[in-house]
PyMOL commands that place a pseudoatom at each C-alpha (Angstrom):
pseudoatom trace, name=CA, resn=UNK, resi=1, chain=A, elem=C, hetatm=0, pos=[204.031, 107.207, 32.945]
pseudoatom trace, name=CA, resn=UNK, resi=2, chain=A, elem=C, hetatm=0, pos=[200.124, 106.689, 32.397]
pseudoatom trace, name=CA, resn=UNK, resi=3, chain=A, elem=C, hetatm=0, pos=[198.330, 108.978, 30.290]
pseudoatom trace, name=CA, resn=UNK, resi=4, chain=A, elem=C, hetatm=0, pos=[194.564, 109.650, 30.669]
pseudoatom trace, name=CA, resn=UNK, resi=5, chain=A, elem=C, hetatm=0, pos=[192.152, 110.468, 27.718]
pseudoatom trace, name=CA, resn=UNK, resi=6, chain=A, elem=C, hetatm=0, pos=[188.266, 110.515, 28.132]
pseudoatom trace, name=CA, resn=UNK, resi=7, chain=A, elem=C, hetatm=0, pos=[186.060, 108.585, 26.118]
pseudoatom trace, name=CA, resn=UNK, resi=8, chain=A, elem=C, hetatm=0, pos=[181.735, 108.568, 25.952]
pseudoatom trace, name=CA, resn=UNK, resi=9, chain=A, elem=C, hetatm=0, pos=[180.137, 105.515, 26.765]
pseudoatom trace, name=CA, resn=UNK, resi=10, chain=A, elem=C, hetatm=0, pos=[176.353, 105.736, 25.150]
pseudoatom trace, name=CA, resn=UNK, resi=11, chain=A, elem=C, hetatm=0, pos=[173.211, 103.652, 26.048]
pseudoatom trace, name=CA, resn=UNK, resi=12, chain=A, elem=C, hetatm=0, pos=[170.906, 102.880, 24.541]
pseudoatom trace, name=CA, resn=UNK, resi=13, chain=A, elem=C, hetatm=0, pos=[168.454, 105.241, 25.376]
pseudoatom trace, name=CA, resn=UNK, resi=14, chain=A, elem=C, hetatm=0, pos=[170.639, 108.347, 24.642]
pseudoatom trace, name=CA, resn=UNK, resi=15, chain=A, elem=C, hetatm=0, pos=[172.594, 108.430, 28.028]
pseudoatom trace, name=CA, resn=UNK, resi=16, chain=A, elem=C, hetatm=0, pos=[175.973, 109.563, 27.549]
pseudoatom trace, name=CA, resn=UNK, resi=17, chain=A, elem=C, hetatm=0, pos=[178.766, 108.412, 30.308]
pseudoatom trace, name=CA, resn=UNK, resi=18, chain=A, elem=C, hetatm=0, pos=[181.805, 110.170, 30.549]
pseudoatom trace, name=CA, resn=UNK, resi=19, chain=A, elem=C, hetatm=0, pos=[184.722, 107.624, 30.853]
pseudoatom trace, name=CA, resn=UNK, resi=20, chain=A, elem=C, hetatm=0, pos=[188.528, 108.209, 32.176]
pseudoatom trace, name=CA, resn=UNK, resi=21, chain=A, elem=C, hetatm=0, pos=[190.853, 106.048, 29.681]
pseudoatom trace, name=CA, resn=UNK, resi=22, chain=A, elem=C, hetatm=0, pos=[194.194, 105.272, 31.563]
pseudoatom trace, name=CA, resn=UNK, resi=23, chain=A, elem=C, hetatm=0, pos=[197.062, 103.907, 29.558]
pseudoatom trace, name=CA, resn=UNK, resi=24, chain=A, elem=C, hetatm=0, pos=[198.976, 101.562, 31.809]
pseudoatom trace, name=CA, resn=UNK, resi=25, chain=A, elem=C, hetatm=0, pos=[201.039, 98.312, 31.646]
pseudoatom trace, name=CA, resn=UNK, resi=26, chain=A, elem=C, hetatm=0, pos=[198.335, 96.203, 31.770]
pseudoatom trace, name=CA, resn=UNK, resi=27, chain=A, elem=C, hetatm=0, pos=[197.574, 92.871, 29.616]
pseudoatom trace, name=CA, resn=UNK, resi=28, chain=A, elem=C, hetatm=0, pos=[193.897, 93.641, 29.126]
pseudoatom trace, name=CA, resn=UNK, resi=29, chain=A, elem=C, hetatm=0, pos=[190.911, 96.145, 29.107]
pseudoatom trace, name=CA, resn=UNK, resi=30, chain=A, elem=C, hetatm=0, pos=[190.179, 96.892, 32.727]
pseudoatom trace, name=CA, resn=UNK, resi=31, chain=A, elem=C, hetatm=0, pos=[186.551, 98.150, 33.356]
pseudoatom trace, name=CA, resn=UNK, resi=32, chain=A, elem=C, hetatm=0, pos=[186.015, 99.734, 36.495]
pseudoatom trace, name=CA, resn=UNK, resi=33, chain=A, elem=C, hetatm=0, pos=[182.908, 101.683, 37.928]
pseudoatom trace, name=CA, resn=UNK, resi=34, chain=A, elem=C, hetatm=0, pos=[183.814, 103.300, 41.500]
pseudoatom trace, name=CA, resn=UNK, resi=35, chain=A, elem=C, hetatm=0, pos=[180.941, 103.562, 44.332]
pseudoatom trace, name=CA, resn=UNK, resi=36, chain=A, elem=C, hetatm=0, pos=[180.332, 106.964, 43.245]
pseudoatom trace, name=CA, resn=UNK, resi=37, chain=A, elem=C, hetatm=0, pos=[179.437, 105.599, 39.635]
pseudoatom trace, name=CA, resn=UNK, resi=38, chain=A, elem=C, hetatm=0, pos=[182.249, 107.392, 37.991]
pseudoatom trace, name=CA, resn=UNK, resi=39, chain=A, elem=C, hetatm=0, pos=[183.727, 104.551, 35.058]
pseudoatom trace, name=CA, resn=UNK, resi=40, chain=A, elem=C, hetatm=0, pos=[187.070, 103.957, 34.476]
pseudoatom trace, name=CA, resn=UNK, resi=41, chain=A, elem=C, hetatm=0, pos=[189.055, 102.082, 31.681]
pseudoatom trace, name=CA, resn=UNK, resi=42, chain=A, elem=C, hetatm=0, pos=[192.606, 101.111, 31.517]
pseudoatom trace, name=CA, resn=UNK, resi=43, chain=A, elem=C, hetatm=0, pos=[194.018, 100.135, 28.609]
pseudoatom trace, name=CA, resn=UNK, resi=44, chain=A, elem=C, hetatm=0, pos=[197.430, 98.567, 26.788]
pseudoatom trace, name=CA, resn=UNK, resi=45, chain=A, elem=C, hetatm=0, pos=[199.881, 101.160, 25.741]
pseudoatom trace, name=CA, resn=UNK, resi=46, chain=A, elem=C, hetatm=0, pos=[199.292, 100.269, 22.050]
pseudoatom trace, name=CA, resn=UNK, resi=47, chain=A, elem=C, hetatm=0, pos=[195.666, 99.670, 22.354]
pseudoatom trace, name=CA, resn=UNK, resi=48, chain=A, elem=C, hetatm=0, pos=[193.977, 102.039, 20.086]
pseudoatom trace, name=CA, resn=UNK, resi=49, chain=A, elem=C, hetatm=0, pos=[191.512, 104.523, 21.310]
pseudoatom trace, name=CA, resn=UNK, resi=50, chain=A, elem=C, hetatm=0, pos=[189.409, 103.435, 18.510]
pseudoatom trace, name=CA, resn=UNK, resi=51, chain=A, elem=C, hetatm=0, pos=[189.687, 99.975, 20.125]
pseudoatom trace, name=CA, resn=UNK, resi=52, chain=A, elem=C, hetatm=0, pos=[188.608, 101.558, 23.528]
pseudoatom trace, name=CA, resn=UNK, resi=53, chain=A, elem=C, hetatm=0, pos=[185.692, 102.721, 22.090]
pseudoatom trace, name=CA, resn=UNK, resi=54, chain=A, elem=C, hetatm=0, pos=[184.613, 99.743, 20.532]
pseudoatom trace, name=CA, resn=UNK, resi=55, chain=A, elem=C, hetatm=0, pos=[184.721, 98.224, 23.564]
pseudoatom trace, name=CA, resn=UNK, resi=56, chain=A, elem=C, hetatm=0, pos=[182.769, 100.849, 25.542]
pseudoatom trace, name=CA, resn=UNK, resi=57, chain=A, elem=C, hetatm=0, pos=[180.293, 100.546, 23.094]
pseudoatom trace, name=CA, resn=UNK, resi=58, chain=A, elem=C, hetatm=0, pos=[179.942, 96.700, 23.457]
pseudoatom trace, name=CA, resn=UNK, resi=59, chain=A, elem=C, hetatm=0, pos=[179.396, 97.115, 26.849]
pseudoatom trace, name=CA, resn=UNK, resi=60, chain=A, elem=C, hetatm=0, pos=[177.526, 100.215, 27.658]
pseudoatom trace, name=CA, resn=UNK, resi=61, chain=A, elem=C, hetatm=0, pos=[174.292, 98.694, 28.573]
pseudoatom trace, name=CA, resn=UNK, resi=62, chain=A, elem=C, hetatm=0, pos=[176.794, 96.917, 31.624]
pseudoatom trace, name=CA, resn=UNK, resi=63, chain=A, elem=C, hetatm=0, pos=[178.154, 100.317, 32.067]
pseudoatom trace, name=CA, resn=UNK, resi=64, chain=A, elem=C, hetatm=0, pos=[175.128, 102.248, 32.452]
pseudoatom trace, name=CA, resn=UNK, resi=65, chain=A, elem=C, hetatm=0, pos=[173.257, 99.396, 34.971]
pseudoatom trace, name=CA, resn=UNK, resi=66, chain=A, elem=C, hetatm=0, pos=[176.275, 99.342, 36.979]
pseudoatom trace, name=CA, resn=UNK, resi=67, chain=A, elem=C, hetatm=0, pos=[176.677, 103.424, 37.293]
pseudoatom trace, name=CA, resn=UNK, resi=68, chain=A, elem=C, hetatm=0, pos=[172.975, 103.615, 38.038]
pseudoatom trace, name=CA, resn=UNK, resi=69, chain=A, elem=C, hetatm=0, pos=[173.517, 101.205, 40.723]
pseudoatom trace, name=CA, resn=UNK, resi=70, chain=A, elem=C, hetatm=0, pos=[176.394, 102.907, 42.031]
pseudoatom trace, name=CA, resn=UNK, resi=71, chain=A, elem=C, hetatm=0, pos=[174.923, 106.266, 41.926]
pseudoatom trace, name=CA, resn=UNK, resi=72, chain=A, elem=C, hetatm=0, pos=[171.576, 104.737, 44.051]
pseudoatom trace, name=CA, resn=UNK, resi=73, chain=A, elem=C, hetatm=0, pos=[173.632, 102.808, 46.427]
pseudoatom trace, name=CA, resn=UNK, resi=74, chain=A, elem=C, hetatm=0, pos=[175.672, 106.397, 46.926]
pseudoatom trace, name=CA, resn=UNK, resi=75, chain=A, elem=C, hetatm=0, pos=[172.786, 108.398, 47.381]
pseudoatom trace, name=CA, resn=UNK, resi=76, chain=A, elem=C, hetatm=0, pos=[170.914, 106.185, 50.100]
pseudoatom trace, name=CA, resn=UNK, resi=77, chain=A, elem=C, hetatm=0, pos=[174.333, 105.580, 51.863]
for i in range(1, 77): cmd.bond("trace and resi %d" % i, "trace and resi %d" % (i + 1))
show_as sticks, trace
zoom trace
């Protein structure tokens, strides 16, 4: 059965992202960001949340592009 944390993603101008961590059997980290711009991460089942973070923070200026685009596409749609 899955379980669901939430992490913070963190640009680097201060924008915080809230992001739903899903542990699943899957073989890697899975970055998603829906049309709405909410983000999404599913992770190994004995992937460390500290691991999950790390990789957030690697890629939060990917994040944050992505969820603004997402978020502009959304609102002139």
């Amino acid at each position: 059965m899955p379980q669901t944390f939430t992490l913070l993603a963190t640009g680097a101008d201060g924008t915080v992202i809230e992001v739903a961590v899903t542990r699943k059997r899957v073989k890697n980290l899975n970055l998603r960001v829906s049309r709405t711009g909410a983000v999404s991460l599913s992770i190994p089942p004995r992937t460390s949340l500290a691991r999950a973070q790390d990789f957030l923070d690697r890629r939060s200026a990917w994040i944050l592009e992505h969820v603004r685009q997402a978020q502009a596409r959304h609102a002139a749609g």
